[in-house]
Phi, psi and omega in degrees: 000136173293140182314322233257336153296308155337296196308305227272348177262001172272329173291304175323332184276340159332167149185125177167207181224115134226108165259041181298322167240053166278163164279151188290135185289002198269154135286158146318111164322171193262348154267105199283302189348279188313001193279164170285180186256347178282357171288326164282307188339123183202151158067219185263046153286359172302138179291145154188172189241008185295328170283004187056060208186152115267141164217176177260174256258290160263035177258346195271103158316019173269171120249124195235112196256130186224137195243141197254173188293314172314321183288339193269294218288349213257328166293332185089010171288130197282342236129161195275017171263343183261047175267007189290318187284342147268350174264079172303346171301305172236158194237182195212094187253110191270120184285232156275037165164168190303329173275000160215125170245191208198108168241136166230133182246106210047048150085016173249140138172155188205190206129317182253146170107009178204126196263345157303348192249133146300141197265150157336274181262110182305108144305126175220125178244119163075020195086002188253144188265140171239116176353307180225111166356305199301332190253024190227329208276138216114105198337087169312134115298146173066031204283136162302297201191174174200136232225097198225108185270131185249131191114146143349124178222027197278337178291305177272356198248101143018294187200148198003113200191059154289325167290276190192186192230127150253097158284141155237126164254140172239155213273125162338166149254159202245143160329305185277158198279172186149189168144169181217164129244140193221097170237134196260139167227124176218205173297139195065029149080012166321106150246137155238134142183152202246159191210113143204165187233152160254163156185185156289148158247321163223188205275001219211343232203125180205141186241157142219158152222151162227148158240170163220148177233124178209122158228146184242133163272170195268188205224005153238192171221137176289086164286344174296317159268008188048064188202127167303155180194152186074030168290195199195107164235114186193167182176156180188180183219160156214096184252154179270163147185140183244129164257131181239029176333321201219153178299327208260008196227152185198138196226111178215140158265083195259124171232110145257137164207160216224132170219146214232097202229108165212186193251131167193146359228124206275159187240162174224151157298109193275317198200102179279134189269198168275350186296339191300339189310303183285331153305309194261019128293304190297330141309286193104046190172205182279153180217352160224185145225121184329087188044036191241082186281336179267008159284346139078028170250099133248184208258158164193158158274315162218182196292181209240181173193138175210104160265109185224127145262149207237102151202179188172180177214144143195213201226139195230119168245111160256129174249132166272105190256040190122208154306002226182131205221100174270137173223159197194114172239137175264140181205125184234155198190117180219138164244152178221103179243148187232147157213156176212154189182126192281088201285349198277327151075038160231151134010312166272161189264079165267299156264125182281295208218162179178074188242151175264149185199112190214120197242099213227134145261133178217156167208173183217175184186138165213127160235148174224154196233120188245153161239152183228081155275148186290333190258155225298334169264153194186132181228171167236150179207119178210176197216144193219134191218122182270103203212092205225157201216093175278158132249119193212136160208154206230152203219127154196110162267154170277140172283204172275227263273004179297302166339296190272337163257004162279319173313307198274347166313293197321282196330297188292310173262033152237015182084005194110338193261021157196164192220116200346297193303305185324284183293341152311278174330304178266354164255023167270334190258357174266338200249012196045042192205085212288323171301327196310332192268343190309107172109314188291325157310094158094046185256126182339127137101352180267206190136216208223132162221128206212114135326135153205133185234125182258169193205110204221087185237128186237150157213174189167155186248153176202151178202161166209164173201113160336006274232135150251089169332287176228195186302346191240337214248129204210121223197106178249108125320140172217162166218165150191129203255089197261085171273120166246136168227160171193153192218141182203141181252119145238137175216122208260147160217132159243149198235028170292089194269355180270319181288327200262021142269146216244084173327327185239048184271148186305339187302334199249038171270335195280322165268008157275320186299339197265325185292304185286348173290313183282339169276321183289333158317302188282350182290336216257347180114357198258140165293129178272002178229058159194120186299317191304302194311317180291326178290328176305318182291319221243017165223011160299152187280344190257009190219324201323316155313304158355276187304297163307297152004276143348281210309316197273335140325306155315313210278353204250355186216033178266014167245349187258118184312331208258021181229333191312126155309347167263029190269003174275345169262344159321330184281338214231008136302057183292333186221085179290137187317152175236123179278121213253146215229152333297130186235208199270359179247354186229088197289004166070037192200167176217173165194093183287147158213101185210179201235104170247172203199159168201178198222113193211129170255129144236146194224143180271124150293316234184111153319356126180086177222153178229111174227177218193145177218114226212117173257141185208109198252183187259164145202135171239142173214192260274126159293139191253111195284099163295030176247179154249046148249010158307112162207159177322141154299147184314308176294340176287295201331325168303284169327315178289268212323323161281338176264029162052026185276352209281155190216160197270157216058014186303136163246202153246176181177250208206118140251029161182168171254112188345189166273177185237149203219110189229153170200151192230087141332149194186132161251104166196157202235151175206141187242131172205132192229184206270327183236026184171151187219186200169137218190110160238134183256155155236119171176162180245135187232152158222161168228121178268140178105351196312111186305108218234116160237091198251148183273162161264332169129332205232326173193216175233162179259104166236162197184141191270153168266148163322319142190139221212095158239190151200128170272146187167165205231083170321123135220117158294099183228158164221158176207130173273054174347273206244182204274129184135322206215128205242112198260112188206152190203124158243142194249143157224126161247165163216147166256071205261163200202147159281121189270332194198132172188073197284312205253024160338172172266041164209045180076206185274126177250053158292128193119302154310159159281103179297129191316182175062354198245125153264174196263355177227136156232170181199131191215133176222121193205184185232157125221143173229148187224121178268105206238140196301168188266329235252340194095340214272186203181134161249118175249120172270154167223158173194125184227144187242145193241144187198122148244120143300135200318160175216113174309124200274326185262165166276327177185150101003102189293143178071332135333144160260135169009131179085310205313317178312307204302353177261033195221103184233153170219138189227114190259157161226108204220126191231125196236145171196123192253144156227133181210145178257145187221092190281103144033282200285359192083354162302125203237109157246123197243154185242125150227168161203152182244125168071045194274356159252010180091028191295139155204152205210179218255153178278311203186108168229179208231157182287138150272139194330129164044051207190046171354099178097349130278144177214145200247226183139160169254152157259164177303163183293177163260181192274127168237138178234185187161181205231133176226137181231151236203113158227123190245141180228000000 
């Protein structure tokens, strides 16, 4: 038997959606002259661009997945979080709010919940990279195609692309006149709709604009407020215009803008701990429900807002010279996001606010120089230059009910013996002034209110070159060569008056002494707040010794931290004074550099099999903790502490995280034949340094891990049985592991399985299309999403060790379209998404302040609906 039989009855047993290597759904018309040319394109006959080239598909020596515009309409994918269900290779996790989402690629990616930290995996729309989740998440009009490169991609990509790249192309504008509308009506009140036209303006001058409109009623309930939530408002325009003056010359101009104004995102009660006791007192009812997480009914005191505007322009000029093809894309870009969220996810008015205000400019210039020469060599050589600007300021207050659930904290973790007023009082007469605290401990409206300003400037050189050993045999280099700089400021104030006291300042030993006096009395039976009972104990002839015992205990350890009685209130030090950066020991800045490179032989086995071997590394560098868990590193602290900066309660912790170091091994063969095509990857990637942002309950923890790899094996196949219907399945496993992580939030995980990577994904579907005597034509589609179960968290901040392993997520999504499609361009269609209902917890986290709970989000529930589609 032949390889090229082997391969091709190992695709046939396929059946499933990758439709990166779907078959086109036109059969070819019976003129063929007249056909478009995307009427033939199938498998890897796709045009793409991931190497910065065109090529097709199996020519491009990447791995690479590419989902076509037909493949976006048959599924009903919305936006890049429901590109998850065709890529199995990535996952797209939407956070507290519409502005952090989280993309991961073969189990690397980070980004999101910090606007200092950069994402793993570069986003680029039209070639342009956009920075921050706030600025990828959205309805395209007109998307050609989207292109999701898997692996280090840093030798062609500008900036940060350790993981991997999602390019999205959107379709030029065209000479001939045209254009679609397109309208969705679905479950919750869906609309969706779309538009856009094209044309000539002169023989030489060509436009489109497209809009999107999309709303949602929301699909959980406020039962506290008697309010729909997790609703969906967003709508934006974009428009072009190509200039061609010359055969060697193109001009394309792009201006968009884009706006999101919705309630997202709701969380459910995962684990009610004991603070729920105390929260549903406080209300005077129920204030979450209670580990019932798919009932999408929760409590909250007010609603969430998420506002964001996205817009920009820029400019792509290609000159063709020949032999030699110059490209130069300009790109300006500004975001703007606001969220406030009752973070507290109860009822009770524990946080009053909690809002982000975040203001990001950016802008870019890439030029590259590609040769296309008749002789074995051919190269790319190009240059990128990054230059972006954050503001960003965040407010989090105590609510009306905070007081009173910091009182009820107190009470409990002293046994009873003291309480907000108590501890007011006495530690206001140790400091000589018995009034100053009345009142002033967890008070409405105090917190944190906080600035921070990044200043982020990159540029980097990158080139590849070509060498064709023999006709089939092809030995490609790449480099790029990277200077990152970055300078950041913050300035926090905390009016927190209970966090910025120092539990073990010497004033306060006569009142620890009374406190450690008072406990060991009550382990002996003596009440310590009845004077008689004490005199009695400590002049009985039979305890007296007893009682000096006590006393010179107290007395040898009311100075020793490690003895205070008030070290059980330390945890409920929530917004500790902030040492503000730069100061004289922390210049408030970085400056990364490195060379990353790759190697790659691909060789034609066959015309058509291909195969291709590729070592290559990453780079990210270093992210900036934009927050108020920013603090001096451990090793600093001796120096602030001389320059006399220490503020109270200062601890260490991170005010960034190093760069990421990424590198890959890779095996990989692609095939296309007349009826199936087929793409298998092998290989092992790691990353040293990885930037790890984990929440804690009270904030985040970032820190780079040591090294974080995995091996594992893609495969992409499609096969056509018969003529009409189209098979297609993609598989990805991985085995990923912390190779080194001493300094986790949760201790040494060296070893471990990093949470969140199943070890199988998988996505499969049909479409078959039945065409008309008339030309009109009916298409079914159906695609299935399958993770194998996961530990979704590395561990529970407050948990003991192991407790997360029993909080697994396992998906199952089953998706299915029908649509008629009439001869004149008219299109009417039936979908639903999640059509059996799977549902699973997304991400879950310790709850805010809330010791001993735990919340998490859930999945969408299932939406369907009818859509109609007319293109001219």
């Amino acid at each position: 038997m032949t390889l090229r039989n082997i391969l091709l009855g190992a695709t046939m047993l396929c059946a499933a959606t990758a439709p990166a290597y779907a078959f086109a759904q036109d059969a070819a018309p019976a003129d063929d002259a007249a056909a478009p040319a995307e009427s033939y394109d199938y498998g890897n006959e796709i045009i793409v661009t991931a190497s910065k080239r065109s090529q097709t598909l199996q020519d491009t020596p990447v791995a690479v997945s590419v989902t076509s515009a037909a493949d976006l309409q048959n599924s009903q994918i919305r936006d890049l979080i429901d590109l998850q269900s065709s890529v199995p290779s990535l996952r797209v996790g939407q956070l507290q709010s519409s502005a952090n989402t989280n993309f991961i690629i073969r189990g690397f990616g980070n980004g999101a919940n910090n606007a200092g930290i950069e994402p793993s995996v570069g986003v680029f729309i039209d070639g342009v990279y956009r920075s921050r989740s706030a600025a990828q998440v959205g309805d395209l009009p007109n998307v050609e195609r989207i292109e999701v490169l898997r692996g280090p991609q840093s030798t062609l990509f500008g900036k940060n692309a350790s993981a991997g790249v999602i390019s999205i192309i959107t379709q030029k504008p065209q000479f001939d006149f045209g254009g679609s509308l397109e309208a969705s009506y679905g479950n919750y009140d869906a609309i969706v709709v779309k538009g856009d036209v094209t044309g000539p303006i002169s023989d030489t001058v060509a436009f489109s604009i497209g809009g999107n409109y999309n709303r949602r009623d929301g699909y959980a309930r406020d039962l506290h407020l008697d309010q729909d939530v997790n609703d969906r408002n967003r709508w934006g325009v974009r428009g072009q215009l190509l200039f061609e003056p010359s055969d060697a010359l193109s001009i394309r101009l792009i201006g968009d803008y884009d706006k999101i104004d919705e309630n997202c995102c709701i969380a459910a009660n995962i684990v009610a701990g004991p603070t729920m006791g105390i929260t549903d007192a406080l209300v005077g009812g129920p204030s979450v429900d209670r580990e019932n997480p798919f009932s999408y009914d929760v409590y909250n005191n007010f609603l969430s807002e998420n506002r964001i505007k996205n817009y920009g322009g820029s400019a792509q000029i290609d000159y063709d010279l020949g032999n030699m093809a110059l490209t130069s894309i300009t790109a300006y870009r500004e975001v703007r996001s606001f969220a406030n969220q009752d973070s507290d996810f109860t009822a009770a008015d524990l946080i009053g606010r909690k809002s982000d205000d975040v203001a990001i400019n950016t802008f870019t210039q890439e030029v590259r120089l590609a040769s296309d020469f008749d002789g074995p060599v051919n190269f790319l050589v190009g240059g990128y230059y990054f230059n972006e600007k954050i503001d960003q300021k965040n407010q989090l207050f105590f609510g009306d009910d905070f007081r009173p659930y910091g009182n009820a904290l107190i009470q409990a973790a002293s046994g009873g013996a003291l309480n907000v007023p108590t501890l007011e009082a006495a530690l206001g007469a140790r400091d000589g002034d018995p009034a100053q605290y009345i009142d002033s401990f967890f008070r409405s409206g105090d917190g944190f209110d906080e600035a921070y300003r990044l200043k982020n400037t990159s540029w980097s050189i990158f080139g590849t070159l070509d060498f064709d050993i023999t006709d089939r045999l092809t030995f490609t280099v790449g480099a790029n060569y990277t200077q990152d700089r970055k300078r950041f400021s913050t300035d926090v104030v905390s009016t927190d008056t209970f966090s910025a006291i120092d539990l073990d300042a010497p004033q306060y030993a006569p009142f620890r002494n009374q406190l450690i006096l008072g406990g060991a009395l009550q382990q002996a039976g003596v009440n310590p707040n009845d004077p008689a009972a004490i005199a009695a104990f400590a002049t009985n002839p039979a305890t007296a010794a007893i009682f000096q015992q006590f006393v010179a205990f107290a007395n040898a350890n009311d100075s020793n931290p490690a003895a205070n009685p008030l070290n059980g209130l330390k945890a409920f030090q929530f917004l500790p004074p902030f040492l503000n950066v730069p100061n004289a020991v922390e210049p408030g800045k970085t400056h990364d550099k490195d060379l990353a490179w790759s190697a790659r032989l691909a060789y034609e086995l066959t015309d058509t099999v291909n195969v291709y071997a590729t070592y290559a590394t990453g780079f990210k560098a270093s992210s900036i903790n934009l927050s108020r868990d920013s603090r001096p590193l451990a090793s600093d602290l001796p120096a602030i502490e001389a320059a006399g900066l220490t503020t109270p309660n200062l601890v260490g912790g991170t005010r960034f995280a190093g760069p990421e170091e990424s590198e890959v091994y890779e095996f990989g063969l692609k095939g296309q034949w007349s009826v199936a095509a087929l793409n298998l990857a092998v290989f092992k990637q790691s990353i040293k340094g990885f930037q790890s942002n984990i929440f804690t309950g009270t904030g985040f923890a970032l820190a780079n891990a040591g090294k974080q790899s995995t091996w594992g094996v893609e495969f992409d196949g499609s096969v056509r049985p018969v003529d009409g219907l189209n098979l297609t399945l993609a598989m990805t496993w991985l085995n990923p592991k912390y190779d080194s992580f001493v300094g986790s939030a949760f201790g040494d995980i060296s070893g471990t399985k990093p949470a969140g990577i199943p070890d199988l994904s998988a996505s499969m579907g049909a479409t078959y299309t039945h065409r008309f005597a008339d030309d009109s034509r009916a298409i079914f589609h159906v695609d299935y999403l399958y993770e194998s179960p996961t530990r979704m968290v590395d561990g529970l901040q407050g948990f003991p060790a192991g407790f997360s392993d029993q909080f697994k997520r396992t998906v199952n999504q089953l998706n299915a379209s029908f649509t008629f499609a009439l001869s004149n361009g008219l299109e009417l269609g039936v979908w639903g998404r999640n059509l059996t209902n799977a549902r699973y917890l997304t991400t879950i986290f310790p709850a805010v302040a809330q010791s001993g709970s735990v919340s998490g989000y859930p999945s969408q529930p299932r939406t369907y609906g009818v859509t109609g589609r007319f293109k001219f």
